[in-house]
C-alpha positions as CSV (number, residue, x, y, z in Angstrom):
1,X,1.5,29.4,24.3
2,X,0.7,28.8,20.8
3,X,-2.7,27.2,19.7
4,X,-0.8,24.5,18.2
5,X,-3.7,22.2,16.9
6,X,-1.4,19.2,15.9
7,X,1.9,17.8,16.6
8,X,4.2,15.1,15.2
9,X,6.1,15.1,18.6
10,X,5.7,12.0,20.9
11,X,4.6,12.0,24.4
12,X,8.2,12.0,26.0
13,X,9.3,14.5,23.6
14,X,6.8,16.7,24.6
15,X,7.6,15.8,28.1
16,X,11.1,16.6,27.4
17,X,10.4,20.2,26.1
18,X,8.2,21.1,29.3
19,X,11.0,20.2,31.4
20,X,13.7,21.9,29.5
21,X,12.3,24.8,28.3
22,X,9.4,25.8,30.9
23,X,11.4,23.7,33.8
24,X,8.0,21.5,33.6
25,X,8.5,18.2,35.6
26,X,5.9,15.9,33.9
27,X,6.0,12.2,33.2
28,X,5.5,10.7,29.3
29,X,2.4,8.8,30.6
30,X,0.7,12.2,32.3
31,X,1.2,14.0,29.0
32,X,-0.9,11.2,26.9
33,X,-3.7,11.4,29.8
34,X,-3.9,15.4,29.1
35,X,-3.8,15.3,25.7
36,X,-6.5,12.3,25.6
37,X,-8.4,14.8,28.0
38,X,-8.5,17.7,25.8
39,X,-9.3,15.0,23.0
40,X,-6.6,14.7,21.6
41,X,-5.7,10.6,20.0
42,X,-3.3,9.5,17.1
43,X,-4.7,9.8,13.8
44,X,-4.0,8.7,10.5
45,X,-5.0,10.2,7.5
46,X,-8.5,9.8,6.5
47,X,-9.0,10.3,2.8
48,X,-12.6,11.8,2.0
49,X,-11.5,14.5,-0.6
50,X,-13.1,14.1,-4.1
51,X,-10.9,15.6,-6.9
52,X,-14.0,15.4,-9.0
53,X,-15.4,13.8,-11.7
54,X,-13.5,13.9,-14.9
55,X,-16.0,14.6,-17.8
56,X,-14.8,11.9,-20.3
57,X,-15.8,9.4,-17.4
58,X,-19.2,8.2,-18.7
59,X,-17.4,7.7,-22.2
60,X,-14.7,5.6,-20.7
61,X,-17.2,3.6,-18.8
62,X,-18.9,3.2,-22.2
63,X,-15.7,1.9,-24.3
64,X,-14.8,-0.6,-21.4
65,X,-18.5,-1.8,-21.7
66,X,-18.3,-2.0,-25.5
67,X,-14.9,-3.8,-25.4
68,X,-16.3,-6.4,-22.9
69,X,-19.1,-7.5,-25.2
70,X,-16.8,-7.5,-28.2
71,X,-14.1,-9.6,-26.0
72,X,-17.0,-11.9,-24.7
73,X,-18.3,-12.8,-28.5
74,X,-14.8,-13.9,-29.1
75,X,-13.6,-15.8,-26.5
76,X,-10.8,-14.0,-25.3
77,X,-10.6,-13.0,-21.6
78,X,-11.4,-9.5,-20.0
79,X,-8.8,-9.7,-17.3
80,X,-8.7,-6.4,-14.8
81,X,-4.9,-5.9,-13.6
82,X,-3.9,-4.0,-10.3
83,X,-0.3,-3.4,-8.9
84,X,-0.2,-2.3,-5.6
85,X,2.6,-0.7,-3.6
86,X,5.6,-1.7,-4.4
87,X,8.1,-3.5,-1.9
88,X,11.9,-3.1,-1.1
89,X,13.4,-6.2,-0.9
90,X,15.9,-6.6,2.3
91,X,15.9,-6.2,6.2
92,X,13.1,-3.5,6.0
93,X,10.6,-2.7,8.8
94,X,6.8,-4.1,7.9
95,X,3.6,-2.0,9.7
96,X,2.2,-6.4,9.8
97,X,2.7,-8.1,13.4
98,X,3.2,-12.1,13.5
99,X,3.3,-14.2,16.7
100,X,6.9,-15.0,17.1
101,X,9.3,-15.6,20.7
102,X,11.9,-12.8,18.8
103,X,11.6,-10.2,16.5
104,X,13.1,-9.8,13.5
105,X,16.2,-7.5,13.2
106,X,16.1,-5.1,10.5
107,X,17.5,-1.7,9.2
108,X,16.7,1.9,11.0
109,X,15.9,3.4,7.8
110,X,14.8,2.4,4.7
111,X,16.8,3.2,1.9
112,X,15.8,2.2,-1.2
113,X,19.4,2.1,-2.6
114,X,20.2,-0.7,0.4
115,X,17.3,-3.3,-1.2
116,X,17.9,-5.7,-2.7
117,X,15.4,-5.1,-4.6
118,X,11.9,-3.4,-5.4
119,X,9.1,-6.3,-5.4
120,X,6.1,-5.1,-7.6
121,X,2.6,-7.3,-7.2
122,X,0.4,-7.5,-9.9
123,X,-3.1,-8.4,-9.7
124,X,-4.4,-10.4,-12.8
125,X,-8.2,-11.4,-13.0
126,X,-10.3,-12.7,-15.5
127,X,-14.1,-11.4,-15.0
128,X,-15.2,-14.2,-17.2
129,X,-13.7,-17.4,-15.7
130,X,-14.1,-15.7,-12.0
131,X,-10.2,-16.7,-11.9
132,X,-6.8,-15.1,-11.4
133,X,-3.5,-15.3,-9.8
134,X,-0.7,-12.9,-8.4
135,X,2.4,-12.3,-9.8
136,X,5.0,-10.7,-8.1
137,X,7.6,-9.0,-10.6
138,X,11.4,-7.8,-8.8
139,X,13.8,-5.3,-10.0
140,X,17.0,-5.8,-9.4
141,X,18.8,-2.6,-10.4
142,X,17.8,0.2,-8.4
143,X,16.0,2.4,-10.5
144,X,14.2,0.3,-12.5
145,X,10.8,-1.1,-12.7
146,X,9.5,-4.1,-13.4
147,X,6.9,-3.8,-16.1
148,X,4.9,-6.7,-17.3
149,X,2.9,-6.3,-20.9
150,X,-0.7,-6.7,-21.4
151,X,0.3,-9.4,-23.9
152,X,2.3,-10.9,-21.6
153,X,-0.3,-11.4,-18.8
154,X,-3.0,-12.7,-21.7
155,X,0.1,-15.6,-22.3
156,X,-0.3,-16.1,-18.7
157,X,-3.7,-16.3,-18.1
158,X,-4.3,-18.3,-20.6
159,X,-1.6,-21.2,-19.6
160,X,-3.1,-20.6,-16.1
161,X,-4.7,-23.6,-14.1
162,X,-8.3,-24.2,-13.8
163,X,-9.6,-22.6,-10.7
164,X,-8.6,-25.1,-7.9
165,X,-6.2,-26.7,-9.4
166,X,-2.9,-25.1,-9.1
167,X,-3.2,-21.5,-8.0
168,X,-3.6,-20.3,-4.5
């Protein structure tokens, strides 16, 4: 046998191959009691790997400080923007769970030229009124991205409600 030390395979699957290849009869359920013997469990990946500093890292630090103090003095917001993942838009399978009597049919796979399109959220915050809000840009054409400019969000946050009043 080999000293595999990992496997993608599932339970049955590796039920299946003892049966058909070393004429194993074992059950799906006996399979994950071994293998949570030998302690074995799913796992994702755990990220804990530094690529390092970079060296200009101190100095970037240093501009963003120096560019705060600057906006501060003249009244224009420090806003920090994030986008996270993006989205297809479409029957697509979600890792979320909600309380519901049926699921939701969707598609086996998910092909990004089947959305309907690529949803891209933006994170906009402004350090200095403690506000912000979430804007959720959408690309229609496959293959293009939704890009929202710097001055663009400014326009935004600056025709954006008081915290409280308007923005969840």
């Amino acid at each position: 046998m080999s000293k595999r030390r990992w496997t993608h395979q599932t339970a049955q699957k590796i039920a299946d191959i003892l049966d058909s290849e070393r004429n194993i009869k074992i059950s799906a359920t006996v399979v994950r009691h071994l293998l949570y013997k030998m302690n074995y469990s799913l796992k994702s990946n755990k990220k804990c790997l530094s690529s390092g500093n970079s060296p200009d890292r101190d100095s970037q630090f240093g501009i963003i400080k120096e560019l705060r103090k600057q906006f501060t003095r003249t009244g224009d917001p420090i806003i920090s923007i994030d986008t996270k993942k993006k989205e297809l838009i479409g029957l697509f399978e979600n890792s979320g769970k909600i309380w519901c009597q049926q699921a939701s049919k969707v598609k086996d796979h998910d092909f990004r030229s089947e959305a309907d399109g690529i949803a891209v959220p933006y994170g906009i915050y402004d350090t200095v009124k403690n506000s912000g809000l979430l804007v959720v840009g959408e690309s229609a054409g496959i293959g293009k991205e939704f890009h929202l400019h710097p001055s663009t969000l400014l326009l935004i946050m600056r025709r954006a409600p008081a915290p409280g009043q308007g923005f969840i």
